[in-house]
PATIKE-645308 format. One record per residue (C-alpha): residue number from 1; chain; x, y, z. Coordinates in nm, 3 decimals, padded with zeros to 5 digits, m for minus. Example, Ala and Ser with C-alpha at 12.3 -4.5 7.8 and 13.67 -1.06 7.14 Angstrom:
num = 1 | cadena = A | x = 01.230 | y = m00.450 | z = 00.780
num = 2 | cadena = A | x = 01.367 | y = m00.106 | z = 00.714
END
This chain:
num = 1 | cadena = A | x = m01.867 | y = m00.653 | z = 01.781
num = 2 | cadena = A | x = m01.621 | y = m00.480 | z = 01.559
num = 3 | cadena = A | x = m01.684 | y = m00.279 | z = 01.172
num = 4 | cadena = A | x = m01.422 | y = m00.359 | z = 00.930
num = 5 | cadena = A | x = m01.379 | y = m00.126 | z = 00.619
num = 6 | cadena = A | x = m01.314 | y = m00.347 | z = 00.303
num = 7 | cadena = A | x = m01.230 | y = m00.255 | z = m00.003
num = 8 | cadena = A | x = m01.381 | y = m00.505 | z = m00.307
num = 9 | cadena = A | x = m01.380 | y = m00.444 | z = m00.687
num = 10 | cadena = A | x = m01.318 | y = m00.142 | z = m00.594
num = 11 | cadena = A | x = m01.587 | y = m00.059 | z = m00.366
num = 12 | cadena = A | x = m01.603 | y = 00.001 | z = 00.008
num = 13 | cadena = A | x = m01.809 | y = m00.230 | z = 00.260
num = 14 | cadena = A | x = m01.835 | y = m00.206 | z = 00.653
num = 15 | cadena = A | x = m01.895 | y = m00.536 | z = 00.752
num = 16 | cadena = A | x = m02.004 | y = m00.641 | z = 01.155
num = 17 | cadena = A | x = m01.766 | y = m00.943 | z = 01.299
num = 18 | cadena = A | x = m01.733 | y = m01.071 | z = 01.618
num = 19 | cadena = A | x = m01.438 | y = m00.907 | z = 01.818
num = 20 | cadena = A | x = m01.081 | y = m01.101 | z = 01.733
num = 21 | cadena = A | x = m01.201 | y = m01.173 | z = 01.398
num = 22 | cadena = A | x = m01.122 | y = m00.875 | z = 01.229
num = 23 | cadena = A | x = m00.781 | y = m00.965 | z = 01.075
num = 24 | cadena = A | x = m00.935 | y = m01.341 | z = 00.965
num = 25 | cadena = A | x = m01.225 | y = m01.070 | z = 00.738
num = 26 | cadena = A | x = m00.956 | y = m00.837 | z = 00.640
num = 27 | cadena = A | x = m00.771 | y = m01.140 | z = 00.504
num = 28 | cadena = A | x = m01.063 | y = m01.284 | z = 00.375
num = 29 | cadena = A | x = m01.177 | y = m00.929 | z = 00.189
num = 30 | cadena = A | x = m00.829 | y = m00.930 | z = 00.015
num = 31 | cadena = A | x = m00.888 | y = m01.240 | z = m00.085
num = 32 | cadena = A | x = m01.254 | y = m01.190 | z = m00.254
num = 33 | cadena = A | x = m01.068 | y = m00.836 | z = m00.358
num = 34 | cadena = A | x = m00.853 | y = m00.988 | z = m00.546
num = 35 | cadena = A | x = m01.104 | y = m01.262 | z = m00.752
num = 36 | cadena = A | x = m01.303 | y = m00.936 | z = m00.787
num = 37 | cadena = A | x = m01.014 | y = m00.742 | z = m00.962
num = 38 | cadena = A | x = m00.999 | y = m01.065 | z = m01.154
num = 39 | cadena = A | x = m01.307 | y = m01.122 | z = m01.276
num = 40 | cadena = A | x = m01.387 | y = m00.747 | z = m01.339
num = 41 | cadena = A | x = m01.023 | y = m00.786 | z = m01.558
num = 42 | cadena = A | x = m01.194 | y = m01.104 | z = m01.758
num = 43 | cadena = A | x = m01.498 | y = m00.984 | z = m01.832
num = 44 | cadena = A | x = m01.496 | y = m00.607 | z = m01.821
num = 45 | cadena = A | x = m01.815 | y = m00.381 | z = m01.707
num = 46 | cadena = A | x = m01.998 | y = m00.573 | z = m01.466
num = 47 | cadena = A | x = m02.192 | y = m00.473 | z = m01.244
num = 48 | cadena = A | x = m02.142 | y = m00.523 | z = m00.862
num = 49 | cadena = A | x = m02.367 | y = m00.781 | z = m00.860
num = 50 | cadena = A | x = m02.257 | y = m00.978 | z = m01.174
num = 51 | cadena = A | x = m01.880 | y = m00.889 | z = m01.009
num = 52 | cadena = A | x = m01.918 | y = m01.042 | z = m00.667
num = 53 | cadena = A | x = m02.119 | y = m01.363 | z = m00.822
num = 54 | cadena = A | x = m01.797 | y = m01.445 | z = m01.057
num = 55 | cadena = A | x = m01.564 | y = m01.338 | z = m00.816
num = 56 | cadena = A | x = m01.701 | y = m01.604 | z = m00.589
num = 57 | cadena = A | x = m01.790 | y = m01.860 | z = m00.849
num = 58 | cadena = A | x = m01.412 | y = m01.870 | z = m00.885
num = 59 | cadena = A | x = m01.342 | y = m01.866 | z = m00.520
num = 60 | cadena = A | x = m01.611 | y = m02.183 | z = m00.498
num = 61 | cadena = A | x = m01.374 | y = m02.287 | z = m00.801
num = 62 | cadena = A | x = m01.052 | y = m02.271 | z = m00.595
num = 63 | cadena = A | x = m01.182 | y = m02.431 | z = m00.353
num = 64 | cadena = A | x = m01.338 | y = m02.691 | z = m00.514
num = 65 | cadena = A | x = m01.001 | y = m02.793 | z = m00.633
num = 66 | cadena = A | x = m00.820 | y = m02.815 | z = m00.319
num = 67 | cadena = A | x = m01.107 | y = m03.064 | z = m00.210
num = 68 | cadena = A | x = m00.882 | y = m03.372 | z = m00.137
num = 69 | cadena = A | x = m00.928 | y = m03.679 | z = m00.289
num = 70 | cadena = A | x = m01.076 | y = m04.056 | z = m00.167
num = 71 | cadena = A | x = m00.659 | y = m04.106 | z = m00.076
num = 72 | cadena = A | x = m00.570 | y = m03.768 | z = 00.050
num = 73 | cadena = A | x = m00.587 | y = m03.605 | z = 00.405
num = 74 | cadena = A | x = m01.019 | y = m03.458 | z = 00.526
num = 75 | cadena = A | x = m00.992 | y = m03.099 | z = 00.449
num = 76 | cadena = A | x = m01.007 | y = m02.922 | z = 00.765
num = 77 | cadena = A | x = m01.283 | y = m02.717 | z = 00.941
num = 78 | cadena = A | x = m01.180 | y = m02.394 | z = 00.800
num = 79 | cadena = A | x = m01.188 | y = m02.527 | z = 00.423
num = 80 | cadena = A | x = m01.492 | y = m02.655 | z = 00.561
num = 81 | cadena = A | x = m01.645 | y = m02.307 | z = 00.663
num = 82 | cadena = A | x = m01.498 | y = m02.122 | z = 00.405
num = 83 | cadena = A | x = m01.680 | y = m02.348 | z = 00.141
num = 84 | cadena = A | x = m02.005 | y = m02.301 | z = 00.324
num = 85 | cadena = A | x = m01.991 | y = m01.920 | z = 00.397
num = 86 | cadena = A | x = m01.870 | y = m01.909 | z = 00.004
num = 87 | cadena = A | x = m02.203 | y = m02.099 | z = m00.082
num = 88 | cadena = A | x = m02.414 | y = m01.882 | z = 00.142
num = 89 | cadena = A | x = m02.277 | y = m01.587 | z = m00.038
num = 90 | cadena = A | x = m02.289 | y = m01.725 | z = m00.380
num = 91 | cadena = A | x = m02.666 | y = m01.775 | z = m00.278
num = 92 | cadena = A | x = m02.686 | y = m01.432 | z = m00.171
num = 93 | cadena = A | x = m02.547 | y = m01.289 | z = m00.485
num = 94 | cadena = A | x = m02.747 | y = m01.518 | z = m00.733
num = 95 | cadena = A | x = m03.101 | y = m01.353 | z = m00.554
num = 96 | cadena = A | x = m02.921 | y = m01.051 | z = m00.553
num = 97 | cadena = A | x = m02.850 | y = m01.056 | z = m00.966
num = 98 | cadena = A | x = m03.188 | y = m01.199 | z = m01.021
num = 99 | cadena = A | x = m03.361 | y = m00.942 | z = m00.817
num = 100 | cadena = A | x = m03.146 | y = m00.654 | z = m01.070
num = 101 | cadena = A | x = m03.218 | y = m00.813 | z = m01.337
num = 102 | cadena = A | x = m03.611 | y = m00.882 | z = m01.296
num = 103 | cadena = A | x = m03.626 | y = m00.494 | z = m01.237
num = 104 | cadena = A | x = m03.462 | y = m00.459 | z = m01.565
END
């Protein structure tokens, strides 16, 4: 196992990934990074919980789009992972914000 350093919204997480993988998360933390830095931009003063859930809420959003059509080519595995892993986090965050905001 192998600790990444990512850097998102502005923020710094060390996340655990299987050895090998650690370019795939680095790529995948610029990504979120950068719908982070969008989101933040859009909306202005979130918190890192309201952050993350709209940065991946657009993610979701991007990929969502891409889905092919009834005529177009099956999306492949890794669309098909991504999408899940994005759901799983968008789960995460959602308990996450609702947890903030019942101790609010």
């Amino acid at each position: 196992m192998s600790d990444v350093r990512l850097s998102i919204g502005g923020r710094e997480y060390i996340v655990t990934c299987k050895d090998g993988e650690e370019a795939r998360l680095n790529a995948l933390g610029n990504l979120v990074d950068t719908k982070a830095r969008e989101a933040g931009g859009s909306a202005g003063g979130l918190n890192e919980s309201r952050l993350l859930l709209f940065a991946s809420l657009l993610l979701a959003d991007q990929l969502y789009d891409a889905q092919p059509t009834a005529t177009a080519a099956p999306a492949t595995t890794n669309n098909d992972e991504m999408a899940e892993t994005l759901e799983r986090l968008a789960e995460r965050l959602e308990k996450r914000v609702q947890a903030l905001e019942d101790q609010a």
